[in-house]
C-alpha positions in Angstrom: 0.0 0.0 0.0 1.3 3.6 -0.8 1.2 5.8 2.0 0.5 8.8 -0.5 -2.4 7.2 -2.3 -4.0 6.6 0.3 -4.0 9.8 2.2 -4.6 11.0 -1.3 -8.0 8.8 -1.2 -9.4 9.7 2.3 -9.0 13.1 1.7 -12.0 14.9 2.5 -14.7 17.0 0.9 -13.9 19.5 3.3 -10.1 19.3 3.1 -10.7 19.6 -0.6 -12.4 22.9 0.0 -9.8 24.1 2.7 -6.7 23.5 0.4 -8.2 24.1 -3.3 -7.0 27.6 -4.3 -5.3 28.3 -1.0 -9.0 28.3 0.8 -12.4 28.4 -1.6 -13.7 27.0 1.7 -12.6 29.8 3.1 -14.4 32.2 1.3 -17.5 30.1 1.3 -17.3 30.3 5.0 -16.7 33.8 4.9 -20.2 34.5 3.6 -21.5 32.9 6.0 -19.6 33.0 9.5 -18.2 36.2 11.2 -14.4 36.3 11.6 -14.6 36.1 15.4 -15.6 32.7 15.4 -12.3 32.2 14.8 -11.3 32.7 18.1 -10.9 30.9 21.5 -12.3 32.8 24.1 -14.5 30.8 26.1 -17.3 32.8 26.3 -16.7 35.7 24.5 -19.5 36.5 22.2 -19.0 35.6 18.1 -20.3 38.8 17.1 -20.0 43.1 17.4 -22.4 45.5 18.1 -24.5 43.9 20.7 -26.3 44.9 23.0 -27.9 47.1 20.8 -29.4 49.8 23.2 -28.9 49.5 27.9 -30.6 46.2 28.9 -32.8 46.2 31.8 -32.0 42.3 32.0 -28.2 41.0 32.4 -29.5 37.3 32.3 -31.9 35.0 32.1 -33.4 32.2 34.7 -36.2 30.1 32.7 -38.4 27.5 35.0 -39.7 25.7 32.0 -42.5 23.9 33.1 -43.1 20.4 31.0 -46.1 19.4 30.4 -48.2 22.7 30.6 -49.6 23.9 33.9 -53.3 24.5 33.6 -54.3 27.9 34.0 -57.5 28.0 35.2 -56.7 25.8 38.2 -53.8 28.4 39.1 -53.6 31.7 37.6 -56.6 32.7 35.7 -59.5 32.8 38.0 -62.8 32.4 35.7 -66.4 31.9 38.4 -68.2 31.6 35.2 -67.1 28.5 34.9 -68.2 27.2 38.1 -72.3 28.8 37.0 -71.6 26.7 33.4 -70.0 23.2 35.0 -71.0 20.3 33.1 -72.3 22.6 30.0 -70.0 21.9 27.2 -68.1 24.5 25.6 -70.4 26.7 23.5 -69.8 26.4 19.6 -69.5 30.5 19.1 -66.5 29.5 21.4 -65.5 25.8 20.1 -65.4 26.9 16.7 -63.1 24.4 14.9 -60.3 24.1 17.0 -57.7 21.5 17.0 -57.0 19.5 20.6 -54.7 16.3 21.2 -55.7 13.3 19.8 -57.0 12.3 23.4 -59.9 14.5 23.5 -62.1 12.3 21.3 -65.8 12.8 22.8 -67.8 15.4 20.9 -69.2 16.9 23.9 -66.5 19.5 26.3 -67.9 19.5 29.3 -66.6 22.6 31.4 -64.7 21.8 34.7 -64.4 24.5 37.2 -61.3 25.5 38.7 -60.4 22.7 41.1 -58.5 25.2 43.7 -59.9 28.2 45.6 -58.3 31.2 44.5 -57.8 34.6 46.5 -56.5 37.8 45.8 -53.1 39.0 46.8 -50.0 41.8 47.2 -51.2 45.3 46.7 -53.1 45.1 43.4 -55.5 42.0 44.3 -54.1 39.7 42.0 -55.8 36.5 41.5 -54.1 33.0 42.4 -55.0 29.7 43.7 -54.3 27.9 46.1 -51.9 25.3 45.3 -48.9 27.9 45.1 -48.9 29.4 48.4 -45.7 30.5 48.5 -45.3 31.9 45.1 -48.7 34.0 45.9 -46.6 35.9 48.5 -44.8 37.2 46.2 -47.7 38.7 44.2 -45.8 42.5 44.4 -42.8 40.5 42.5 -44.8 38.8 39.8 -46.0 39.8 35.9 -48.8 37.8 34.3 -49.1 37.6 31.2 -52.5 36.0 31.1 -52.8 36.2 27.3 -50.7 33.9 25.8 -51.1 31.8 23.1 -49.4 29.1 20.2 -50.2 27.4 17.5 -48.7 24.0 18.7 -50.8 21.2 20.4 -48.3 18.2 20.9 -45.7 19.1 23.9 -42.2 18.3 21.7 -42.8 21.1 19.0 -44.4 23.3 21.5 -41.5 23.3 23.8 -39.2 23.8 20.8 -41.3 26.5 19.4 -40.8 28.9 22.5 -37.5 27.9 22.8 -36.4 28.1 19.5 -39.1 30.2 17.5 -39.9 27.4 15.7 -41.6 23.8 16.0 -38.9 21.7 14.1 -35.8 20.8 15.3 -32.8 22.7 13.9 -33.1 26.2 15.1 -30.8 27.7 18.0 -32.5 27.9 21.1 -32.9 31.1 23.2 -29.6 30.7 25.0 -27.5 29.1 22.2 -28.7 33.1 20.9 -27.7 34.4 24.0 -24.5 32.5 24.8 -23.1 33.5 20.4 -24.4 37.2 20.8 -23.3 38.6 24.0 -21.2 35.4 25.8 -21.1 35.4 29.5 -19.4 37.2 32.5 -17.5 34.5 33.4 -14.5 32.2 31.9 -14.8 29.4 34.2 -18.0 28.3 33.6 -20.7 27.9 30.7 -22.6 30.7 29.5 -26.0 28.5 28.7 -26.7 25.5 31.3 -29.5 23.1 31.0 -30.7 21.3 34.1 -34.1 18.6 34.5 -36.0 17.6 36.9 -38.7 15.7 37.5 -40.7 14.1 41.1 -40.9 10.5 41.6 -44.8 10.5 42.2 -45.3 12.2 38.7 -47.3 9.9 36.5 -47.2 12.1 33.5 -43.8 13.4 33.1 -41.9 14.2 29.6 -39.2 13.3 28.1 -36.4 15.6 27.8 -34.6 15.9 24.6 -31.2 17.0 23.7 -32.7 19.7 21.1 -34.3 21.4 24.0 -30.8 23.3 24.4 -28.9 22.5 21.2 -27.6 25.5 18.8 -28.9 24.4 15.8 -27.4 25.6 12.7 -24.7 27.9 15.0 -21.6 26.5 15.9 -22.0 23.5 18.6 -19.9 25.9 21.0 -22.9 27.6 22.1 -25.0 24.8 23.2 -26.4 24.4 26.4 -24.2 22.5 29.0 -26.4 20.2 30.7 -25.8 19.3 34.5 -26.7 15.8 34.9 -28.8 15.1 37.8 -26.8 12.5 39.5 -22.9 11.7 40.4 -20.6 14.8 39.2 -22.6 17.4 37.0 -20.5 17.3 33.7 -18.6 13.9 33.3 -14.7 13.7 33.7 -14.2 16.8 36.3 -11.4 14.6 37.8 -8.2 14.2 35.9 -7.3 10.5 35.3 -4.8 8.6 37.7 -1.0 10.2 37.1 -2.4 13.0 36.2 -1.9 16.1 37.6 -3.2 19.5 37.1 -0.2 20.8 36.0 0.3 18.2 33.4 -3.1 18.3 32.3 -2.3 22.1 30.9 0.6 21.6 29.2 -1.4 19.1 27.2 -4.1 21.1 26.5 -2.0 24.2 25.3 0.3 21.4 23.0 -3.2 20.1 21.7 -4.1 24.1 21.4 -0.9 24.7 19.4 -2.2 21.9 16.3 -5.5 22.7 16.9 -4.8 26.4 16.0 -2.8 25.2 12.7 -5.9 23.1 11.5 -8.1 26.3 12.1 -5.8 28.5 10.4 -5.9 26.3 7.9 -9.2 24.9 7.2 -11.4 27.7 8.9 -13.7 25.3 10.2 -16.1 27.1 13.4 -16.1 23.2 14.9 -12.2 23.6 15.6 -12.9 26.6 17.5 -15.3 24.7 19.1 -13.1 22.1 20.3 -10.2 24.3 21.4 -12.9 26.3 23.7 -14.6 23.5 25.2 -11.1 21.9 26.0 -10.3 24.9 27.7 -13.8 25.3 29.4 -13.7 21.4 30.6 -10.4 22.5 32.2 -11.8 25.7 33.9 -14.7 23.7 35.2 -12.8 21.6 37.0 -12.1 23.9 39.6 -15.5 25.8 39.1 -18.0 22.9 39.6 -17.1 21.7 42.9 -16.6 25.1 44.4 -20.4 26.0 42.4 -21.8 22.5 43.8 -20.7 22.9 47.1 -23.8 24.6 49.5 -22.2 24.8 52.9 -21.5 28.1 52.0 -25.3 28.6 51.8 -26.6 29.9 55.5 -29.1 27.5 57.2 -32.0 30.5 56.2 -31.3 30.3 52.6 -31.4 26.3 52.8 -34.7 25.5 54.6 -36.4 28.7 52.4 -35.7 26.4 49.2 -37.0 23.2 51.2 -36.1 20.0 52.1 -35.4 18.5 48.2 -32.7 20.8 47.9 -30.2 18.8 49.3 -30.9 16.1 46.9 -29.4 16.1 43.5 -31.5 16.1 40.9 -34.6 17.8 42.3 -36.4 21.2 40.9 -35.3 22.5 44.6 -31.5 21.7 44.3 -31.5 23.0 40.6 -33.1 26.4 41.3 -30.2 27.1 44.3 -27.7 25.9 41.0 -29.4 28.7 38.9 -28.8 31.3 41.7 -25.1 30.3 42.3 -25.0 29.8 38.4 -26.4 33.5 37.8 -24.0 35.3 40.6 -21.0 33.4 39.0 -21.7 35.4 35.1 -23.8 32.5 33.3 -25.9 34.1 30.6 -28.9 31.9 30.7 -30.0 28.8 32.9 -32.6 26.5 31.7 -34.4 24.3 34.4 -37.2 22.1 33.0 -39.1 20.2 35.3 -41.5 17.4 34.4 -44.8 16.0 35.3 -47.5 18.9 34.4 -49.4 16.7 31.6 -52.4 15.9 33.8 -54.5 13.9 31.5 -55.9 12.4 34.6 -55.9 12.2 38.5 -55.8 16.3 38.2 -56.5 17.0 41.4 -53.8 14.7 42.7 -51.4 15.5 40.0 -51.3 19.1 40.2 -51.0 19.4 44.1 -48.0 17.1 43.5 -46.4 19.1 40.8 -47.2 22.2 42.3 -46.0 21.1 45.8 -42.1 20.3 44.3 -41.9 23.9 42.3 -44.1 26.4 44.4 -41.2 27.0 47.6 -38.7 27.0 45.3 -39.8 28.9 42.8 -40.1 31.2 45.3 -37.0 31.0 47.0 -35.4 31.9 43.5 -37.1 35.4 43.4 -36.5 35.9 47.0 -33.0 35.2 46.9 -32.1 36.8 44.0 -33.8 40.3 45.4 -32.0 39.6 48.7 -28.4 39.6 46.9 -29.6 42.4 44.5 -29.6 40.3 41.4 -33.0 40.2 40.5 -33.0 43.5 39.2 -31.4 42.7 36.1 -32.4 38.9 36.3 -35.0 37.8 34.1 -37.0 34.8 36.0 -39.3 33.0 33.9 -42.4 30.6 35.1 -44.6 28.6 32.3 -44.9 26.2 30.1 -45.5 25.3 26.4 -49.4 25.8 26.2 -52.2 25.7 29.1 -54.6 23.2 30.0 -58.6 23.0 28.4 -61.3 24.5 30.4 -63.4 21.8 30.2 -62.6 17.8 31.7 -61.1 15.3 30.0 -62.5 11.9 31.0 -65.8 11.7 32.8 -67.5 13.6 35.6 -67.8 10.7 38.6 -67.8 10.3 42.6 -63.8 9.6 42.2 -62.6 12.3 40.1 -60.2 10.5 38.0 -60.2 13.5 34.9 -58.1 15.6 33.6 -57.5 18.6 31.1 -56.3 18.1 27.6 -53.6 20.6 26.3 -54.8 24.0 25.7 -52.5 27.0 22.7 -55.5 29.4 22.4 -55.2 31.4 25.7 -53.0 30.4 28.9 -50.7 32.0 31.7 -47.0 32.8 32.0 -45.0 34.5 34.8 -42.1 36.9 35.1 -40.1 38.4 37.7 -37.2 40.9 38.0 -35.0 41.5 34.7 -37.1 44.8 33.6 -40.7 43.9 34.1 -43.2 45.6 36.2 -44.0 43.9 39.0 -47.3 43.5 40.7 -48.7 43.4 37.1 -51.2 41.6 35.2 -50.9 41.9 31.2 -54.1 40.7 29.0 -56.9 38.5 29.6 -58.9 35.6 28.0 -62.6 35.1 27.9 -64.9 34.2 30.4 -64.3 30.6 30.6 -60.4 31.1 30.3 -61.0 29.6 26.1 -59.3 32.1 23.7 -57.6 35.5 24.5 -60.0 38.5 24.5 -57.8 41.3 25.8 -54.0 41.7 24.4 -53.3 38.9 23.0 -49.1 38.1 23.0 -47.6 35.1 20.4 -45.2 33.2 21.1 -43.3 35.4 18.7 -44.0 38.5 20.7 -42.5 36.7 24.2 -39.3 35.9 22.7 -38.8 39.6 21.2 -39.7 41.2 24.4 -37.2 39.1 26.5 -35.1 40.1 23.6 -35.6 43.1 23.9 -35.3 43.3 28.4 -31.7 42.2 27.5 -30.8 45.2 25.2 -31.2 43.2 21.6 -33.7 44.1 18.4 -35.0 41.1 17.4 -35.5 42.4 13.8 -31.6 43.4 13.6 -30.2 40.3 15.5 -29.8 37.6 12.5 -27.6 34.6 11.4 -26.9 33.5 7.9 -27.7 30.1 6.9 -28.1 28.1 3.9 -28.6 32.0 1.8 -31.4 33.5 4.3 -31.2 35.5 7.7 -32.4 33.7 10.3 -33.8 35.0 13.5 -35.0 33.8 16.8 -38.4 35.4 16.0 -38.1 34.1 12.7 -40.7 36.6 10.6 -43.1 37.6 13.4 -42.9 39.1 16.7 -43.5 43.0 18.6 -42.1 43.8 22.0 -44.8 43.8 24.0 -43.7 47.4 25.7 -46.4 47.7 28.3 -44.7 45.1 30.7 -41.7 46.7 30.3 -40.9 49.0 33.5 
């Protein structure tokens, strides 16, 4: 065998491109990528220019919600539909609209809300029962209570507010985040992803990788995800008879060729690898330190609850996204599971809402305590609401449920620029469809845009011959939550 033919015959498309004319790949790429790709800062942002005008937001804390909480149980208090229960939906209301595939009876019977609701904080604002805690905290909170999608299946709805659209592919809000304006800090990730999800749940969801992937931009700005269990990333120790010391002078060696293959090729995925190195190195003194709570006074501890000494739990992660958010990371994504209540609702949701509602509460109060929430952006919702009328049938055990629900549900925000004590929009009287300033998915992810000091409309990424945007085509700031 000749050594030269063969290298000759596995050279590569891309090598072809990278060599040919001393770099037409190069100038392909050039089209398409912005020359600070090149680079290795860790989390230095790709691009110029940005943030476009001050931000009232610095980062962003999202408490995703799986499964879609049901908004007329918790935040959208509708007596009419305790006068109408067991009427089915009227047909001026009904119209045509589409519902899961598990909502097969012809009649929608309407199910009143299954918790009592009061009013709270200075303005009176309506919430039930089942979140105590977060109801406290009424003065802190903005409801938006006239949300709506287009999707009706969790997967793409999820992906649709995180991404702006329902397929696969597109960056996600912090892969957005994490190329356009980087992070405050060099030792650990500017986007993490963390899951959770309680062992009673009977109707959790699965978590996929896409929920924090960057899509067409360069993998260096996906999410990190913290695994639940055991050490957060994998590999924070160095292997046996090997040192710390000996551990950089391999890294900067493997540096050294990786820079020459960049120089030469001009591929973003080198970049990639010569930053993530350097992060995985970093984060082996920043993990521990950020993992270890007996810095946290006994106060902050028992105000987050009991879970949050167990890995893995929505408790533990929301003190990770505080000690993430003081340490410079950009955005930190906390899904939790187990909101799809089908059936059993009234079992269900008292679980669910028992796990997040302390927590969640914590989060805001500790982040006003250490002055971050100011300029942190806390989010609470998930990818659709829940139907005002029962799925199942009405019996003496109340087995039923609520189907998923795009035309008209609830979302919260705290801190990062919003007024607080606020309530944005309403639906109709049985909680259906949005009668009163409506807000797209489109329209949430330019306005948290927007909170961090970035024009949705100017902030694009070539791809394939089109600007792409987070908002794709659509979206306006909604300007009236804005403080």
């Amino acid at each position: 065998m000749n050594p030269l033919n063969e290298a000759k015959r596995q050279f590569t498309r891309r090598e072809f491109f990278g060599k040919a004319a001393m770099g037409v790949g190069g100038v392909a790429l050039a089209s398409l990528l912005e020359p600070k790709l090149f680079g290795s800062a860790i989390n230095a942002p790709a691009i110029s220019g940005l943030p476009h005008f001050a931000p009232k937001a610095k980062r962003v804390i999202y408490l995703l919600q799986n499964g879609a909480p049901s908004h007329v149980d918790l935040f959208d208090y509708k007596p009419k539909l305790k006068e109408m229960q067991g009427e089915p939906v009227p047909l001026s209301i009904l119209g045509d609209k589409r519902f899961s595939s598990m909502t097969n009876t012809k009649e929608k019977l309407l199910l009143p809300n299954i918790t009592e609701f009061k009013q709270y904080g200075r303005n009176g604002m309506w919430m039930g029962s089942y979140l105590p805690k977060l109801a406290e905290l009424a003065d802190e909170l903005c409801f938006i209570r006239s949300m709506y999608t287009t999707q009706v299946n969790h997967a793409p709805a999820i992906q649709f507010f995180l991404s702006g659209s329902e397929i696969p592919g597109r960056p996600t809000i912090g892969s957005w985040l994490s190329y356009g304006i980087g992070a405050e800090s060099e030792d650990l990730p500017a986007f993490v992803a963390m899951t959770s999800r309680d062992k009673e749940a009977s109707c959790g969801q699965m978590f996929y990788d896409f929920y924090w992937g960057s899509g067409f931009l360069p993998s260096k700005y996906q999410g990190v995800k913290f695994r639940g269990s055991g050490d957060p990333v994998l590999y924070l120790q160095n292997p046996e008879g090997t040192d710390r010391e000996l551990r950089r002078d391999m890294l900067d060696d493997l540096a050294q060729l990786n820079e020459i293959k960049l120089r030469e090729y001009g591929d973003p995925e080198i970049s990639t690898r010569i930053a993530q190195y350097e992060m995985a190195y970093q984060m082996q003194v920043s993990v521990p330190e950020l993992t270890d709570f007996s810095d946290e006074s006994p106060e902050t501890l028992e105000m987050y609850g009991p879970d949050v000494h167990r890995q893995g739990t929505y408790a533990y992660n929301c003190l990770m996204a505080r000690r993430l958010a003081e340490r410079g990371t950009r955005y930190i994504q906390l899904m939790h599971a187990g909101w799809d209540q089908h059936s059993n609702l009234t079992s269900q949701l008292q679980i669910q809402c028992r796990d997040t509602d302390a927590p969640s509460a914590a989060l805001i109060k500790d982040l006003k305590q250490r002055g971050l929430l100011d300029d942190t952006l806390v989010i609470w919702g998930g990818e659709f609401g829940r139907t005002p009328f029962l799925q199942g049938e009405f019996d003496d055990v109340p087995r039923w449920g609520r189907d998923h629900h795009p035309y008209g549900f609830t979302i919260c925000l705290a801190g990062g620029g919003v007024k607080p004590g606020f309530v944005y929009g309403a639906t109709d009287e049985i909680g259906f469809n949005v009668a009163q300033n409506p807000v797209h998915v489109h329209d949430f992810q330019a306005t948290l845009l927007h909170l961090l000091g970035i024009d949705h409309e100017k902030y694009t990424y070539k791809f394939q011959g089109r600007n792409y945007r987070l908002t794709d085509v659509h979206g306006h700031v909604v300007k009236d939550i804005i403080a």
